[in-house]
Biopython code that builds the backbone (N, CA, C, O; Angstrom):
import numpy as np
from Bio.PDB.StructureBuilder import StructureBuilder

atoms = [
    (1, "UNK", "N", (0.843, -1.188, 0.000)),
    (1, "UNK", "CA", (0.000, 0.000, 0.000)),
    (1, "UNK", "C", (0.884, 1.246, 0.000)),
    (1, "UNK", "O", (1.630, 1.508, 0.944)),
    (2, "UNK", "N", (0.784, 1.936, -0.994)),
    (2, "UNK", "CA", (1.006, 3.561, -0.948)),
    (2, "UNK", "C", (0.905, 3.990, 0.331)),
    (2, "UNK", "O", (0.010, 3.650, 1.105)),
    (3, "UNK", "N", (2.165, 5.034, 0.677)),
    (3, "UNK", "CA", (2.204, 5.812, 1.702)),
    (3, "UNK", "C", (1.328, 7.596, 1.105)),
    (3, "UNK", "O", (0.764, 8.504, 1.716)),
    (4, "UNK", "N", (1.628, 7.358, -0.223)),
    (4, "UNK", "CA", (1.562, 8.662, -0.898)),
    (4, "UNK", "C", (0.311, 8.925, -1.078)),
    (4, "UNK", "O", (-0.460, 8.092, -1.555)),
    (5, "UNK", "N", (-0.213, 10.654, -0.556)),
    (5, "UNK", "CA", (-1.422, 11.501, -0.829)),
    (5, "UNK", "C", (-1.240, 12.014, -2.393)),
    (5, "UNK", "O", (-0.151, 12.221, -2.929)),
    (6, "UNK", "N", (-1.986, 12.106, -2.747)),
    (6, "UNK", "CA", (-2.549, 12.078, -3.921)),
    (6, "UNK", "C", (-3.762, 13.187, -4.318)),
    (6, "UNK", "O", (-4.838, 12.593, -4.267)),
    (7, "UNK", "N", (-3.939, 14.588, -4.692)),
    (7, "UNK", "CA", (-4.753, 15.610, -5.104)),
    (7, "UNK", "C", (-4.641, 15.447, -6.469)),
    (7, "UNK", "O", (-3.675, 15.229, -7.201)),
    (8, "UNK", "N", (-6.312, 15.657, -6.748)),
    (8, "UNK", "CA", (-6.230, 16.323, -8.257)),
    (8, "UNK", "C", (-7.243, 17.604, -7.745)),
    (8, "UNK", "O", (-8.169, 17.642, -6.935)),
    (9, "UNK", "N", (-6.448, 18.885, -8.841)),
    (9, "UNK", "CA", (-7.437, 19.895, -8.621)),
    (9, "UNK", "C", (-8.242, 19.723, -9.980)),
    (9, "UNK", "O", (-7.892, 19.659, -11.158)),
    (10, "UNK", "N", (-9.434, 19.676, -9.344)),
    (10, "UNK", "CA", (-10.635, 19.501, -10.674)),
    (10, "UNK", "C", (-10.880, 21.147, -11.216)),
    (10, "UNK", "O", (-11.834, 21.357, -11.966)),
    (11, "UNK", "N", (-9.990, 22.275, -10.807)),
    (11, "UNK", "CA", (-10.073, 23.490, -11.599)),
    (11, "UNK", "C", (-9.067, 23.410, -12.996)),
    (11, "UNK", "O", (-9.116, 23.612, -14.209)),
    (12, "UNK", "N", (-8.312, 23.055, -12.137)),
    (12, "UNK", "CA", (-6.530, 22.893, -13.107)),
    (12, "UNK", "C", (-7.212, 21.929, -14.190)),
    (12, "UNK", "O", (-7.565, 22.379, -15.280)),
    (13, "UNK", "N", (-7.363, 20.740, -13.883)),
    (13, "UNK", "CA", (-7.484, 19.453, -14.858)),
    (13, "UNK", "C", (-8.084, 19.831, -16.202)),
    (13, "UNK", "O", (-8.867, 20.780, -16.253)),
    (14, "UNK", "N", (-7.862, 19.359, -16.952)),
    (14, "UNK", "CA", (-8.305, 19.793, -18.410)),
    (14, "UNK", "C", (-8.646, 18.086, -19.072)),
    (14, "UNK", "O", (-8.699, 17.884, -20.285)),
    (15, "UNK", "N", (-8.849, 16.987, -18.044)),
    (15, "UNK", "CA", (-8.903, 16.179, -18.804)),
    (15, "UNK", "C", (-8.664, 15.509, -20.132)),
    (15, "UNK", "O", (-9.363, 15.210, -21.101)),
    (16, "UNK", "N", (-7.020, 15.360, -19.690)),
    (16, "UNK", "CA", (-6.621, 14.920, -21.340)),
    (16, "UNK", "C", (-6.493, 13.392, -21.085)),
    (16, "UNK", "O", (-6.884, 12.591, -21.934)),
    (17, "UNK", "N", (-5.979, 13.020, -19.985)),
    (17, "UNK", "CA", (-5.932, 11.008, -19.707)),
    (17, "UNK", "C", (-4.742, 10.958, -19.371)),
    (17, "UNK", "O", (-4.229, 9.892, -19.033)),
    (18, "UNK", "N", (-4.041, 12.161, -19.401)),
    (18, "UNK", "CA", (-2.317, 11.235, -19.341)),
    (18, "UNK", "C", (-2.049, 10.363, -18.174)),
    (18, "UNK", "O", (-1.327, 9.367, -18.200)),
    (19, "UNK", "N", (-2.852, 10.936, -16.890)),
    (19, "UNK", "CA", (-2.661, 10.201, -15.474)),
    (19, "UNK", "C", (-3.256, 9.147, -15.799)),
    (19, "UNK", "O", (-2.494, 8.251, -15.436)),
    (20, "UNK", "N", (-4.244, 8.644, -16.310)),
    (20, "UNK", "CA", (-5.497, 7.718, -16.852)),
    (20, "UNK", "C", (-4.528, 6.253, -17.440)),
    (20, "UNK", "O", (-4.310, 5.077, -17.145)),
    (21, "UNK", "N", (-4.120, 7.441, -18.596)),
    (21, "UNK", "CA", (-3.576, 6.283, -19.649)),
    (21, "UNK", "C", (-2.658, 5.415, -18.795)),
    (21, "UNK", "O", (-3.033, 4.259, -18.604)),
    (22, "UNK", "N", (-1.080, 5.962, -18.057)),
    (22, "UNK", "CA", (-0.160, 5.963, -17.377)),
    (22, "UNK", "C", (-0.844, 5.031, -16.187)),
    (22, "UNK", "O", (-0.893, 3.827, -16.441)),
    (23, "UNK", "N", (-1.275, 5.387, -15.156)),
    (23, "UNK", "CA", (-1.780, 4.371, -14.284)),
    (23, "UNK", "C", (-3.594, 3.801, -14.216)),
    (23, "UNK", "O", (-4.438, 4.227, -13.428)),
    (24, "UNK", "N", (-3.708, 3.209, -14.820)),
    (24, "UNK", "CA", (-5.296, 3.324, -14.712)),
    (24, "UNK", "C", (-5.935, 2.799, -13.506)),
    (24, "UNK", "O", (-7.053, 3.033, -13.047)),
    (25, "UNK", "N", (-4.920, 1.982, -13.054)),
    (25, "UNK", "CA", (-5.220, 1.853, -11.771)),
    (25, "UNK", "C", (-5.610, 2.685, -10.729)),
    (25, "UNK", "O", (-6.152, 2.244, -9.716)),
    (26, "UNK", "N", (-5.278, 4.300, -10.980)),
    (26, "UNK", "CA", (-5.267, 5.149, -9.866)),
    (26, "UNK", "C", (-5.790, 6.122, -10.094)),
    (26, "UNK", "O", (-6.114, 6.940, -9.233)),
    (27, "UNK", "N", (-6.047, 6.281, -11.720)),
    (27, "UNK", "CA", (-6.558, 7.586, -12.093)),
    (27, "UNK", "C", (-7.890, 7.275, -13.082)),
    (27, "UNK", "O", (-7.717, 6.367, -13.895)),
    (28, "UNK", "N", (-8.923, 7.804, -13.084)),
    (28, "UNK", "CA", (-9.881, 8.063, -13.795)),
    (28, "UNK", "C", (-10.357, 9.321, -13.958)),
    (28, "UNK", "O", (-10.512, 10.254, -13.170)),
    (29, "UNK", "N", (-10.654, 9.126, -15.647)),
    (29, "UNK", "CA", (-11.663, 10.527, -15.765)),
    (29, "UNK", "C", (-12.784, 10.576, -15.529)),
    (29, "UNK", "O", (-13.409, 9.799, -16.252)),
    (30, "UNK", "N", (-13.621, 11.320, -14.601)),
    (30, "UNK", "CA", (-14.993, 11.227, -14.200)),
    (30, "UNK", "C", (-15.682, 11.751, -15.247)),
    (30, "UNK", "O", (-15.186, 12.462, -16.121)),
    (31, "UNK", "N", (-17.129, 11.318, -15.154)),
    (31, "UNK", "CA", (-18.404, 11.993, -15.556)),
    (31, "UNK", "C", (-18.194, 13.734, -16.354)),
    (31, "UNK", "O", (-18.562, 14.253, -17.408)),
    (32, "UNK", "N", (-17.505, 14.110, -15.307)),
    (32, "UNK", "CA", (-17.440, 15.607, -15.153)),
    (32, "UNK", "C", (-16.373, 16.096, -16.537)),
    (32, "UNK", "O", (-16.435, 17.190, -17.098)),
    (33, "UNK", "N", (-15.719, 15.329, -16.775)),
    (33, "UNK", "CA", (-14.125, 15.178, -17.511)),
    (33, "UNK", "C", (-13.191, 15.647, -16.803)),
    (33, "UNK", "O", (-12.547, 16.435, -17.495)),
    (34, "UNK", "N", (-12.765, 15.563, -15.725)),
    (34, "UNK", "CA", (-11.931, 15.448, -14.688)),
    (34, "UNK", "C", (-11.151, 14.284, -14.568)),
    (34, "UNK", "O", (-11.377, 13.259, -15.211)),
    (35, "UNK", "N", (-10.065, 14.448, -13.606)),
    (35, "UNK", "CA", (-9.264, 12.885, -13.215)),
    (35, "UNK", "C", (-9.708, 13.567, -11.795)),
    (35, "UNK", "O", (-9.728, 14.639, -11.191)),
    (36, "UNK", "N", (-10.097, 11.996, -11.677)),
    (36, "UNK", "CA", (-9.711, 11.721, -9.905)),
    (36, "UNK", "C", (-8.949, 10.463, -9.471)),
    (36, "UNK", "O", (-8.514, 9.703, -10.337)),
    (37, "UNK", "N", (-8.755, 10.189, -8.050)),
    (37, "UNK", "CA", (-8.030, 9.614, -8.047)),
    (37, "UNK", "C", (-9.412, 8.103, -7.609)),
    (37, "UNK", "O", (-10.563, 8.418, -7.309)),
    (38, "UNK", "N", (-9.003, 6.728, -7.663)),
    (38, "UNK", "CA", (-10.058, 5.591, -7.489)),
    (38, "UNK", "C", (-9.872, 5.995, -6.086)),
    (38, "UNK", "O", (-8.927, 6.540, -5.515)),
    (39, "UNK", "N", (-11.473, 5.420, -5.522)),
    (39, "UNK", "CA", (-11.006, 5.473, -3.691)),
    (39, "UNK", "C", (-10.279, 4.325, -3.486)),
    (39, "UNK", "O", (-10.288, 4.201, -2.262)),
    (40, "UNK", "N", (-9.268, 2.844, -4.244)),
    (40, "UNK", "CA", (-8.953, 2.054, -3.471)),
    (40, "UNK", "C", (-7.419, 2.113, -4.509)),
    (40, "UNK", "O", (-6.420, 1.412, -4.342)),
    (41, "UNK", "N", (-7.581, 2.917, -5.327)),
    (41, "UNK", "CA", (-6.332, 3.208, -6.241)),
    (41, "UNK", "C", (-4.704, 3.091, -6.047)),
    (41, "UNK", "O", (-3.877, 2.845, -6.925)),
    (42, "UNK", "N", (-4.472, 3.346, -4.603)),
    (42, "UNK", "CA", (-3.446, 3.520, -4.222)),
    (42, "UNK", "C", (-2.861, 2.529, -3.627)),
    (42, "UNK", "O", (-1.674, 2.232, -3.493)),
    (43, "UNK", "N", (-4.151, 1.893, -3.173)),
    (43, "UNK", "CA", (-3.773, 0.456, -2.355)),
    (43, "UNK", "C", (-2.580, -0.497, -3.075)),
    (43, "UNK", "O", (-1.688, -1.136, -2.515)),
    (44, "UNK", "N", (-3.026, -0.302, -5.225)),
    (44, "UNK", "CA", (-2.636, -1.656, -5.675)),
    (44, "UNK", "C", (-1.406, -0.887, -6.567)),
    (44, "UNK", "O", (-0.551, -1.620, -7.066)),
    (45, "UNK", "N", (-1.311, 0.576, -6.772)),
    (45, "UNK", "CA", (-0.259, 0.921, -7.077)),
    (45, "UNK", "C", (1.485, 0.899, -7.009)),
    (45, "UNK", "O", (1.990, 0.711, -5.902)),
    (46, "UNK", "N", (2.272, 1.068, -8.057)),
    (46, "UNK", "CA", (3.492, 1.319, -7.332)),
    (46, "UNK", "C", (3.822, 2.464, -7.103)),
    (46, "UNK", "O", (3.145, 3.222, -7.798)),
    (47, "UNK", "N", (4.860, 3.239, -6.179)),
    (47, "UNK", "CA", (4.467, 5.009, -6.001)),
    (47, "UNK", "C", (5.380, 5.562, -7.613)),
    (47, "UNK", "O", (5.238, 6.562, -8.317)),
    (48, "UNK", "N", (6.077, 4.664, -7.685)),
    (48, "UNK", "CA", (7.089, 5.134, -9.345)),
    (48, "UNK", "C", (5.816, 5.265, -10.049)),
    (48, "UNK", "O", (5.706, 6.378, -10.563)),
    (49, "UNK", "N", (4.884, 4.541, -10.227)),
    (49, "UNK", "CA", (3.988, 4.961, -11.002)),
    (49, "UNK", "C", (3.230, 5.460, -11.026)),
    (49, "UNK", "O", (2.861, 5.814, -12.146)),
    (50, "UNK", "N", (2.313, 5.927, -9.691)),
    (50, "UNK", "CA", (1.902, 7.470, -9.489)),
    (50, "UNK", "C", (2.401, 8.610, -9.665)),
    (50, "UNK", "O", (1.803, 9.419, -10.375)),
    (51, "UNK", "N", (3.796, 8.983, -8.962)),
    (51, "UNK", "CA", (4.435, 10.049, -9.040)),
    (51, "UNK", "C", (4.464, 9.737, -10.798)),
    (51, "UNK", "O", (3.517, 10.140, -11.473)),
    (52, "UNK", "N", (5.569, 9.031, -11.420)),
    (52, "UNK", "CA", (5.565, 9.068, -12.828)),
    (52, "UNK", "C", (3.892, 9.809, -13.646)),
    (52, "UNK", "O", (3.958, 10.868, -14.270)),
    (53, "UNK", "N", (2.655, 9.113, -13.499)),
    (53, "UNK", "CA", (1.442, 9.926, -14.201)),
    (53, "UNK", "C", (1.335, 11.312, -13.985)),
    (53, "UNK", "O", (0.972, 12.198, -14.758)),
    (54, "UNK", "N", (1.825, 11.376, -12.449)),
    (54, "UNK", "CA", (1.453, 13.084, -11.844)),
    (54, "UNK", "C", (2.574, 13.740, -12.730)),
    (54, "UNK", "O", (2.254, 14.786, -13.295)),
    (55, "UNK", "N", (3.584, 13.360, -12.884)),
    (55, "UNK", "CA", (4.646, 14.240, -13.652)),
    (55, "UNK", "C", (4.300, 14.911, -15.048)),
    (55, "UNK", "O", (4.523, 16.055, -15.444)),
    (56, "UNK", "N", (3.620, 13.719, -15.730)),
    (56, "UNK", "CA", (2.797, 13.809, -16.923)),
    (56, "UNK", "C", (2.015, 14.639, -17.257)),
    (56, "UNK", "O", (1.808, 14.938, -18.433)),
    (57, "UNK", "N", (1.344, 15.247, -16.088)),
    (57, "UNK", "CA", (0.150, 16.275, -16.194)),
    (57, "UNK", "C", (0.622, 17.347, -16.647)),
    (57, "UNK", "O", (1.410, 18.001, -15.965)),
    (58, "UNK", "N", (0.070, 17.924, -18.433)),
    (58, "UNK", "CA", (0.584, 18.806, -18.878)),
    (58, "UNK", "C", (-0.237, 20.141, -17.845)),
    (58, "UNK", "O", (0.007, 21.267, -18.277)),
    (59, "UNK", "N", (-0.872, 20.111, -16.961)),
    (59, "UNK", "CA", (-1.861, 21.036, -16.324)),
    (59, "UNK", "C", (-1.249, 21.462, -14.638)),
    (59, "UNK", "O", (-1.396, 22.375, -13.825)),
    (60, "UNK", "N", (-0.542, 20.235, -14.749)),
    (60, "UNK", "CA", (0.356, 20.136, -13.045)),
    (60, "UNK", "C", (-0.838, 20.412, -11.929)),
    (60, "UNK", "O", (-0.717, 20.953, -10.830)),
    (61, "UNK", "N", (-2.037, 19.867, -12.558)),
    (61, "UNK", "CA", (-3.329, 19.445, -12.050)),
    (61, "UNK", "C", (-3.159, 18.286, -10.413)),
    (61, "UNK", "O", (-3.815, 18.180, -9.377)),
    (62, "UNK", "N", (-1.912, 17.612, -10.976)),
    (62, "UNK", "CA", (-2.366, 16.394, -9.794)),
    (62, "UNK", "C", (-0.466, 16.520, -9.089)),
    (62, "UNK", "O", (0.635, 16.509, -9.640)),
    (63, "UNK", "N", (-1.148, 16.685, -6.986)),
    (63, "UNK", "CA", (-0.182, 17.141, -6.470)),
    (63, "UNK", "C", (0.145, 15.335, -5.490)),
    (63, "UNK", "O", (-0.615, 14.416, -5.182)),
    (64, "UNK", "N", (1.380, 15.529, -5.336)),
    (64, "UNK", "CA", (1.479, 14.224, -4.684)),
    (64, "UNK", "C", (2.465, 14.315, -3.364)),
    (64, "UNK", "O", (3.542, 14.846, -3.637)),
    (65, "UNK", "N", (2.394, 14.116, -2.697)),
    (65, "UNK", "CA", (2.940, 14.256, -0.957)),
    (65, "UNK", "C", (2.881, 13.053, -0.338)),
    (65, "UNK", "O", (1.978, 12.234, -0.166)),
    (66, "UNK", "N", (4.563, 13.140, 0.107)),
    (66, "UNK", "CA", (5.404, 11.605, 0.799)),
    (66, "UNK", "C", (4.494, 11.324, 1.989)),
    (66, "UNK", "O", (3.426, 11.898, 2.200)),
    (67, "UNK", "N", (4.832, 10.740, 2.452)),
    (67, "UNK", "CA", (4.893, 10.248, 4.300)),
    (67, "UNK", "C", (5.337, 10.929, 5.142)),
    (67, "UNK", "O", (4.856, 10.863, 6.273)),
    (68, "UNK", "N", (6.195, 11.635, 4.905)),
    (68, "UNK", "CA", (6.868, 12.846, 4.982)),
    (68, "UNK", "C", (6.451, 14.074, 5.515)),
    (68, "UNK", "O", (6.961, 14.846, 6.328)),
    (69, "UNK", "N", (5.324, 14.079, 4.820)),
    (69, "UNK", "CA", (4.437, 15.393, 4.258)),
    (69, "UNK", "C", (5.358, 16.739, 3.152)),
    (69, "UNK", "O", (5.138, 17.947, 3.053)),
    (70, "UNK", "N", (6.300, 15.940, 2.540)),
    (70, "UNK", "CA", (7.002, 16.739, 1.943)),
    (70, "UNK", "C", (6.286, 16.326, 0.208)),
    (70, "UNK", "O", (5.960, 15.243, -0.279)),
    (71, "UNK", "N", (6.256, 17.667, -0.321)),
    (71, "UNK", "CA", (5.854, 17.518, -1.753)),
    (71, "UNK", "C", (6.559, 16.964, -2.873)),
    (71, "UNK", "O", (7.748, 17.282, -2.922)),
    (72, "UNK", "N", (6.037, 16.050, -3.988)),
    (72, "UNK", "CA", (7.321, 15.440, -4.517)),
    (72, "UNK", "C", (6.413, 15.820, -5.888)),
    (72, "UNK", "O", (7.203, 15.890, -6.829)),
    (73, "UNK", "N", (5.640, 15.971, -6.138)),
    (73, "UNK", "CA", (4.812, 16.245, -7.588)),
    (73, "UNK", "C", (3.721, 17.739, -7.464)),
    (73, "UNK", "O", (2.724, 17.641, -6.750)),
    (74, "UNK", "N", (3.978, 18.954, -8.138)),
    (74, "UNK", "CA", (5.028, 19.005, -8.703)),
    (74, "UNK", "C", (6.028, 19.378, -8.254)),
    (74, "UNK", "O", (5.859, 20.202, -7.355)),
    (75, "UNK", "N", (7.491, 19.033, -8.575)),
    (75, "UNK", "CA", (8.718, 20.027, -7.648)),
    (75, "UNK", "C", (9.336, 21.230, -7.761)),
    (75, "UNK", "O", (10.146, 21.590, -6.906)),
]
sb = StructureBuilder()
sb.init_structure("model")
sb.init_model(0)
sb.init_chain("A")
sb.init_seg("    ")
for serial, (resi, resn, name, xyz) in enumerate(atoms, 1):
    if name == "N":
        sb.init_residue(resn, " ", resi, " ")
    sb.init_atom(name, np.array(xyz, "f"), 0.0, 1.0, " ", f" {name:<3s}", serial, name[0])
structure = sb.get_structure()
């Protein structure tokens, strides 16, 4: 299980899929055309591959924070 928090701002997002395509496990585009994140998404993830989708976001829409509480997406 992911230690890592995980935001998408549904203002920023422009719904293009890149988080989607990249992990689909963790990211979906809603109804709305938004990404959010699944509520059990993180459980089955690896964090290389969260952080990796969040990097992707040409919108820097989706923020991601360690265990830490230190920010690692975007930097």
């Amino acid at each position: 299980m992911s230690e890592l928090k995980v935001t998408v701002d549904g203002d920023t997002c422009s719904g293009c899929g890149v988080c989607e395509g990249t992990a689909p496990e963790v990211y979906a585009i809603n109804d709305d055309g938004v990404a959010e994140v699944k509520p059990d998404g993180l459980a089955a993830a690896a964090d290389a591959e969260v952080v990796e989708a969040a990097e992707g976001c040409p919108c820097e829409a989706i923020t991601v924070v360690n265990a830490a509480g230190e920010q690692v997406v975007p930097a």
